[in-house]
N, C-alpha and C positions, 0 to 999 in steps of 0.2 A: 462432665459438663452438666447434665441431667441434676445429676446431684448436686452440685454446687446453684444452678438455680432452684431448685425445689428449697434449700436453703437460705438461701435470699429472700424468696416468697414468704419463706415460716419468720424470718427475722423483720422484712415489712408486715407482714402481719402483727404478730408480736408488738412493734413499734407504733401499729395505727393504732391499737388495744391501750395500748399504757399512755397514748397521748389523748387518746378521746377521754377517760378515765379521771385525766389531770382537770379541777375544774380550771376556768380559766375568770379569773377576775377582771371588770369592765376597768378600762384605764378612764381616768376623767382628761376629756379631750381638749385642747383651747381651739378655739375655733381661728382656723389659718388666717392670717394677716396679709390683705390685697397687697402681692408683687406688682399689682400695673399700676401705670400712668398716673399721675392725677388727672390727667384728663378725660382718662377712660373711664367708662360707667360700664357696669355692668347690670341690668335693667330686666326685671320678670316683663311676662308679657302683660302683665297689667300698669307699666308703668313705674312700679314700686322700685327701688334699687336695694339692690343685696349684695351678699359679697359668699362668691360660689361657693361651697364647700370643698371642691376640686382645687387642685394645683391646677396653674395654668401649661399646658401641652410642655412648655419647654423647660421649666423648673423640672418636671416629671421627668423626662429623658435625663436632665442632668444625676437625678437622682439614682438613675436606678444606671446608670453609667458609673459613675462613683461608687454605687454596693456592687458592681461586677465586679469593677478593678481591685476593691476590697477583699472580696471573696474569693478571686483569682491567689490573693496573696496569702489568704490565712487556711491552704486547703493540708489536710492531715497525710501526713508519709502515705496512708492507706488508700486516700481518696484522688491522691497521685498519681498511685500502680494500679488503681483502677482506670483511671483515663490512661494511663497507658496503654494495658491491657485492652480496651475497647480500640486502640489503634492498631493496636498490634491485631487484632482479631479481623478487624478491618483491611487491613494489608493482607492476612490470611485467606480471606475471602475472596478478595482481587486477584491471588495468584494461583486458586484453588479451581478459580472461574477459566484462565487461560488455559489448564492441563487438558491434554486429551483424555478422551474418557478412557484411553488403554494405557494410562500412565500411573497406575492404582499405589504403586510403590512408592513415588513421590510425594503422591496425595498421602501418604500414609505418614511417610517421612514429616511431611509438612505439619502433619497437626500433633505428632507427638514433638516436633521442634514448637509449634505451638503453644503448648501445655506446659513442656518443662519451661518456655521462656516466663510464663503466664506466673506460673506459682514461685517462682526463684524473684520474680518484680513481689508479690504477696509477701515473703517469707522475709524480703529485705527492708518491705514498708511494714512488718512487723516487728522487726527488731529496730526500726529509725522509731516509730512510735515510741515501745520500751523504752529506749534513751531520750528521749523526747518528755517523757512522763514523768525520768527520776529526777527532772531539774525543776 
């Protein structure tokens, strides 16, 4: 387990490196189109009227409501058996918590049933990938 996060670590690492590295070119922005009212004003404190640079509170929730549900749907074979895996570890923990401390063999039991479930969920969201990839 040691090992497989020290690996994680090296591969987030790795990944902040080659993205900070990427430049990033400025997008030319339009400036957002008032969703409210025509009756509504939206007004500096001097009086002047402007139009915020913000979405307004509820457009925004809708927004980022719609990228969940998106995201939920386009997640990779890998990043699947990984939320699995954190459930399943999750469950592990819960019933690892109930054992008496003189029950060392179950506990034992538990986290090698652990492991093997953990990496056979990996090794099957890497072959869904592979076939995933030839199409």
């Amino acid at each position: 387990m040691l090992k497989l996060a020290e690996q994680c670590l090296e591969r987030v690492k790795s990944t902040t490196t080659k993205l900070s590295k990427v430049e990033v070119q400025p997008a030319v922005l339009e400036p957002p189109k008032p969703s409210y009212k025509p009756g509504h004003r939206r007004v500096l404190s001097d009086g002047g009227e402007t139009a915020s640079p913000f979405l307004p509170p509820e457009i925004f929730q809708r927004m980022q409501i719609v990228e969940a549900h998106g995201a939920r749907k386009e997640l990779t074979p890998i990043e699947e058996a990984s939320r699995l895996n954190q459930k399943l570890k999750a469950t592990y923990e819960a019933r690892v918590a109930r054992l008496n401390p003189n029950q060392a063999m179950q506990k034992t039991s538990l986290t090698l049933s652990l492991q093997r479930q953990m990496m056979e969920n990996l090794i099957i969201a890497r072959a869904r990938q592979e076939a995933v990839s030839f199409y």
